[in-house]
C-alpha positions in Angstrom: -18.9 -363.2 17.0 -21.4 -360.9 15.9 -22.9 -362.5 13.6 -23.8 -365.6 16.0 -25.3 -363.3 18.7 -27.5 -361.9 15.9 -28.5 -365.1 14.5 -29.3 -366.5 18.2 -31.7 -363.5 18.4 -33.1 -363.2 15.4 -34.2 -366.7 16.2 -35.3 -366.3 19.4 -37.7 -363.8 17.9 -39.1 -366.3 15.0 -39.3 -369.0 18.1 -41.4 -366.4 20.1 -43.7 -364.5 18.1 -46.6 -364.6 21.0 -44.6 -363.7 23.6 -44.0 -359.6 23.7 -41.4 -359.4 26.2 -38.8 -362.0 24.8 -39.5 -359.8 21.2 -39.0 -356.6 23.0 -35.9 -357.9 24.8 -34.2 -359.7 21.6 -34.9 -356.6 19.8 -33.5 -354.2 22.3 -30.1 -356.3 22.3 -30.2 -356.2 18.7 -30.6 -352.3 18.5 -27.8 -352.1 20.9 -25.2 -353.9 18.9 -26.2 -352.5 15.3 -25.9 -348.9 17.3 -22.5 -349.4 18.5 -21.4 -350.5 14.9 -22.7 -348.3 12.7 -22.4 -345.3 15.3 -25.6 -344.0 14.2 -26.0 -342.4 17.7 -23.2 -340.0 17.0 -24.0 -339.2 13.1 -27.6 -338.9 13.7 -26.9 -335.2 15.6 -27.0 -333.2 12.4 -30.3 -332.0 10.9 -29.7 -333.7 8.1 -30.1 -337.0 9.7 -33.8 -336.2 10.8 -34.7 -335.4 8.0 -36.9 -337.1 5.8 -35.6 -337.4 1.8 -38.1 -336.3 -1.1 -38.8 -339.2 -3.9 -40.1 -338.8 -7.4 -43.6 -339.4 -5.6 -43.6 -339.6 -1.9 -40.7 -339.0 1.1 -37.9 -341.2 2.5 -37.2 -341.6 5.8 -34.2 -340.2 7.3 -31.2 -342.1 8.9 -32.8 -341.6 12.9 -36.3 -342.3 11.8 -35.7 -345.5 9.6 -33.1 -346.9 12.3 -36.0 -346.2 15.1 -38.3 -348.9 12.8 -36.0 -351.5 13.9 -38.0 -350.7 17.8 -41.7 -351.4 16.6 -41.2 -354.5 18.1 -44.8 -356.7 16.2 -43.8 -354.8 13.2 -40.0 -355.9 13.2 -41.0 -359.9 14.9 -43.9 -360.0 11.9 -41.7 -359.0 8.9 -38.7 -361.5 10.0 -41.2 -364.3 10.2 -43.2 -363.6 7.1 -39.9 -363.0 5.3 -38.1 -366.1 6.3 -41.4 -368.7 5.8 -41.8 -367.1 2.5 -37.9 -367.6 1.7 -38.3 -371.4 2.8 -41.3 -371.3 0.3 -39.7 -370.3 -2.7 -37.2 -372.7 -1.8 -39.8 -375.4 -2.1 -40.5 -373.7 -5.0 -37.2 -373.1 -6.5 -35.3 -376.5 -5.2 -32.5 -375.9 -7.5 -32.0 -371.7 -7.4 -30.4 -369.2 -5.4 -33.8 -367.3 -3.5 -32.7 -363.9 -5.5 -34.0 -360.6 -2.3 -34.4 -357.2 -4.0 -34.8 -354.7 -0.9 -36.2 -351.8 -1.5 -35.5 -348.9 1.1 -33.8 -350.8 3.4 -32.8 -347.6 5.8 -29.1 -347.8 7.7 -30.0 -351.5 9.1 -31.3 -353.0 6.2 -33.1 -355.4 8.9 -34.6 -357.4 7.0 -31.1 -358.9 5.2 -29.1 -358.3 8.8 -31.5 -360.7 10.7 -32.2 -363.1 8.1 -29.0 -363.6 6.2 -27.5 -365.6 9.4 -30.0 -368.1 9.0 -29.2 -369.1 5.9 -25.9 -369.7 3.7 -25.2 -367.4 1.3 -25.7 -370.1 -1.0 -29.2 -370.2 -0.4 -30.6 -366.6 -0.6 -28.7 -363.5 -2.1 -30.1 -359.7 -1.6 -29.7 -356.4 -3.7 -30.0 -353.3 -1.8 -31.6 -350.2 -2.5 -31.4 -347.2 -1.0 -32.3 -343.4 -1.9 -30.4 -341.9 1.4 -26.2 -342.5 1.1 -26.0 -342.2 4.7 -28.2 -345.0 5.0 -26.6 -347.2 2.5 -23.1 -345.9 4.2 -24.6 -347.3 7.6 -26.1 -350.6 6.2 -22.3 -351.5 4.1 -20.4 -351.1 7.2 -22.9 -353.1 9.3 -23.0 -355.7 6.7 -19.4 -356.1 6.5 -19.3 -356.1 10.7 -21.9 -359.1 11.0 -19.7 -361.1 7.9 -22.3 -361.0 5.5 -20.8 -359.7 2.0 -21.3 -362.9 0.7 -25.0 -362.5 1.1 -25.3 -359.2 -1.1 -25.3 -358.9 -5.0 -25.3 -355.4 -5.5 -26.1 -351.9 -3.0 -27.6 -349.6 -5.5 -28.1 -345.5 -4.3 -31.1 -344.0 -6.4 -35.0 -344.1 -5.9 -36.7 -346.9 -6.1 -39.7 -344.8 -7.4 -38.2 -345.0 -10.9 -35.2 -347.2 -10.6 -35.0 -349.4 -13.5 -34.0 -352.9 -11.9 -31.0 -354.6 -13.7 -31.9 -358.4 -14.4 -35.0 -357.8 -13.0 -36.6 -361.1 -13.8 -34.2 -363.3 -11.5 -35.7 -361.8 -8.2 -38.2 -364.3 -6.4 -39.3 -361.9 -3.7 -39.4 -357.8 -3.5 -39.3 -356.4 0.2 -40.2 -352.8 0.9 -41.3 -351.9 4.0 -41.7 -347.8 2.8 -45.2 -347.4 4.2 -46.5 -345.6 7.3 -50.4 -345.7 8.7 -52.8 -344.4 6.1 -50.2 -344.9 3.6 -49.3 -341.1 4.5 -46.2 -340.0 2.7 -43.8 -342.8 2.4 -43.1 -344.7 -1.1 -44.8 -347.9 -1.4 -47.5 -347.5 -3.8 -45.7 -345.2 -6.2 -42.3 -348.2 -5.1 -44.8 -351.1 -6.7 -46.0 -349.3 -9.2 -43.0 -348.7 -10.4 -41.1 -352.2 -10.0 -43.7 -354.7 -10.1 -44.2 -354.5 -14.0 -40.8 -355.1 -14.1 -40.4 -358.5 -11.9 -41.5 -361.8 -13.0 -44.9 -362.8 -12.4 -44.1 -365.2 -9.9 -41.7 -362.8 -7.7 -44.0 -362.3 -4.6 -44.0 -358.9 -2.5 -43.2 -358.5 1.3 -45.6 -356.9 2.5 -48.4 -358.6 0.2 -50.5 -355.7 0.5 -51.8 -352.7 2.3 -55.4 -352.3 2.8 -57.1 -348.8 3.8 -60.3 -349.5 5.1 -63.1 -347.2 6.6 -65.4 -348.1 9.5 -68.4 -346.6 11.2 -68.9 -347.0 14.8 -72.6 -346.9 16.3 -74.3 -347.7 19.7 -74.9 -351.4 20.5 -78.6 -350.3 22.0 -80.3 -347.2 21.8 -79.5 -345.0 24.3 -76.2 -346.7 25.6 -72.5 -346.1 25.1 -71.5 -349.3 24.1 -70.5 -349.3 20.7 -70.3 -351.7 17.7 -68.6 -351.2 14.1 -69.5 -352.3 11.0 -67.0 -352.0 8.1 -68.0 -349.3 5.7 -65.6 -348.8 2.3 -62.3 -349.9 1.7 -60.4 -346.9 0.2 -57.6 -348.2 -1.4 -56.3 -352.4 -2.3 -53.2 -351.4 -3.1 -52.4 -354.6 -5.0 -55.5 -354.1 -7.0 -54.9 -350.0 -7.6 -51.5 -351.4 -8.7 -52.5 -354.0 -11.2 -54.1 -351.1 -13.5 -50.1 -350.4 -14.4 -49.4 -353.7 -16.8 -46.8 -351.9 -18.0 -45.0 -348.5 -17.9 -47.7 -346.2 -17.3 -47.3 -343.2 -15.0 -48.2 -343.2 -12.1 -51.3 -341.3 -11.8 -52.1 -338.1 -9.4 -55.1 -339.4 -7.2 -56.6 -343.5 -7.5 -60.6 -343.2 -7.9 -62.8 -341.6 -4.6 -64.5 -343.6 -2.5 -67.7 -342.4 -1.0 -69.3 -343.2 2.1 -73.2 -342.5 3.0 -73.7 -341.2 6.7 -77.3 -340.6 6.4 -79.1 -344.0 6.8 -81.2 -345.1 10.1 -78.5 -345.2 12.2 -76.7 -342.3 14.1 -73.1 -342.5 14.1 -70.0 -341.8 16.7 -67.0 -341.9 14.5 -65.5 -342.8 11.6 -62.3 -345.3 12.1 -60.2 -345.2 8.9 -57.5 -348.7 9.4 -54.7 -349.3 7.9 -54.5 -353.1 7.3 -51.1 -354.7 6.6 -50.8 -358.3 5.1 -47.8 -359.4 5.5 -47.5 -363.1 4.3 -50.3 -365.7 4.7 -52.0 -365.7 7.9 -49.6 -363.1 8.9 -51.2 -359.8 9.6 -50.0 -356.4 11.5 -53.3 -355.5 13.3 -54.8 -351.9 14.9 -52.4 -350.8 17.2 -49.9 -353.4 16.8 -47.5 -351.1 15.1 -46.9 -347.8 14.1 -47.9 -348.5 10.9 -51.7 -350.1 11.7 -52.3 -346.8 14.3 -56.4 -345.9 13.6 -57.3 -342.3 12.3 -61.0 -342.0 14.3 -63.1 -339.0 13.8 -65.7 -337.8 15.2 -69.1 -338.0 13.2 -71.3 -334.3 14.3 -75.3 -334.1 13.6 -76.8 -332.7 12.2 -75.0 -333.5 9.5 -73.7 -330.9 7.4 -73.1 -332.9 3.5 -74.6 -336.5 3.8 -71.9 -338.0 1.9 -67.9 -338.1 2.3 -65.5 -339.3 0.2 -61.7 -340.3 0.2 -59.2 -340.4 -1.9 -55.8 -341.5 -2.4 -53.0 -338.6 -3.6 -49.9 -339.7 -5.5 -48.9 -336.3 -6.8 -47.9 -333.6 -5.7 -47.8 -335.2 -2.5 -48.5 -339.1 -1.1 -51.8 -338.6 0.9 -55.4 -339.9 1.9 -57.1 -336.6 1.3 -61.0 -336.0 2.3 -62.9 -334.2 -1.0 -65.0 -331.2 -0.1 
């Protein structure tokens, strides 16, 4: 049965998290099966499969692109074991409750319900599914029903989860929305928490926990050598703390406030590394290069130095963006 194989991989994975191969191997198999099921490798021909769906603030991803997530293998192995220790938490927590999953963007393999549902019984944990792309939701509804997992889903809701007004929104213990890429670039989750954590209860916690864009300079360990050191330099945007400014209902603002960093101290610089830092769940982190999403921007820093100063900021509007200011 499908739904044991995925549930003997799935915790394989959680069993293996150091071990890159067995990850890579469990995941491959698991890509295989959820391929053959939803047929994604047929639909996906059309242009309208590759490509990527505006929000009210930001871009979905299309159907081939948010199936292909499911293959950045740290990403994938740190989600499913930050997800299920936080669901045994809030069972700790809640020892009498249903652990209530909303899933925000959850693409055309809704992962993170697919490889964690088995491991519970429906009993325990129960997800609502959004998704702003109907092929997606299409995809994730038939694979669903393939693994035997209807009991595990509330509701599928079809809209954007940039304004989507969440019915019964104070039941959910934990919001999940992996809509981010490195630098935050594009994709939904600011605008995504913005919108829908004012509308949770205070104690519904947030997979991942937050995304932190952070600039570093890097600078020769001894004068006159190539060796370098870094030293951390601004951090551009807490996205947890950018997001707490909205207690309520306010809209969503065009640009979060600049950030500017001083090149022109006593020390000559190579580059500047701009990170994208993702905290998944407790000691649970996606770090550089782990993932797609953690992939370094590193520029080069030319003397002489033509503006002492630069400074970033964070777009929301017209377009989701860290943009340099002239």
């Amino acid at each position: 049965m499908l739904r044991s194989t995925i549930k003997t991989l799935s915790t394989t994975i959680l069993n293996n998290q150091s071990n890159f191969d067995t990850i890579k191997n469990s995941i491959d198999e698991i890509h295989k099966h959820y391929l053959e099921t939803t047929n994604i490798g047929d639909l996906g021909e059309g242009m309208q499969h590759m490509a990527a769906v505006p929000t009210a603030s930001g871009m979905a991803l299309s159907l081939n692109h948010a199936a292909a997530c499911l293959l950045d293998y740290r990403r994938t192995a740190k989600f499913l074991d930050g997800m299920v220790a936080l669901i045994r938490e809030k069972q700790q927590q809640f020892p009498n409750e249903t652990i209530n999953i909303f899933y925000a963007g959850c693409g055309p393999y809704a992962p993170f319900v697919t490889l964690v549902a088995p491991l519970f019984d429906a009993s325990e944990v129960q997800f609502t599914l959004l998704e702003i792309n109907a092929a997606s939701i299409n995809a994730a509804e038939k694979l669903v029903k393939a693994l035997e997992l209807t009991d595990y889903i509330t509701e599928f809701h079809t809209s954007d989860a940039v304004t989507f007004q969440i019915p019964n929104a104070k039941k959910y213990h934990i919001l999940f929305s992996e809509t981010l890429d490195a630098l935050l670039y594009r994709e939904s989750y600011v605008p995504i928490l913005w919108n829908m954590l004012p509308q949770l209860s205070e104690n519904c916690s947030v997979i991942p926990n937050n995304v932190i864009v952070q600039a570093s300079l890097t600078f020769p360990q001894k004068e006159n050598e190539d060796t370098r050191k870094e030293k951390e330099a601004a951090t551009i945007i807490d996205v947890r703390e950018a997001v707490k400014a909205n207690g309520g209902n306010q809209e969503l603002p065009q640009t979060f406030a600049p950030t500017t960093i001083n090149l022109a101290d006593d020390q000559q610089y190579y580059t500047m590394i701009i990170d994208t830092k993702v905290h998944i769940y407790k000691d649970i982190w996606l770090y550089r290069n782990e993932s797609s999403l953690s992939i370094p921007l590193e520029m080069e820093i030319q003397y002489p130095l033509e503006a002492p100063k630069v400074t970033l900021y964070y777009q929301l509007k017209p377009s989701v963006e860290l943009k340099l200011q002239n």
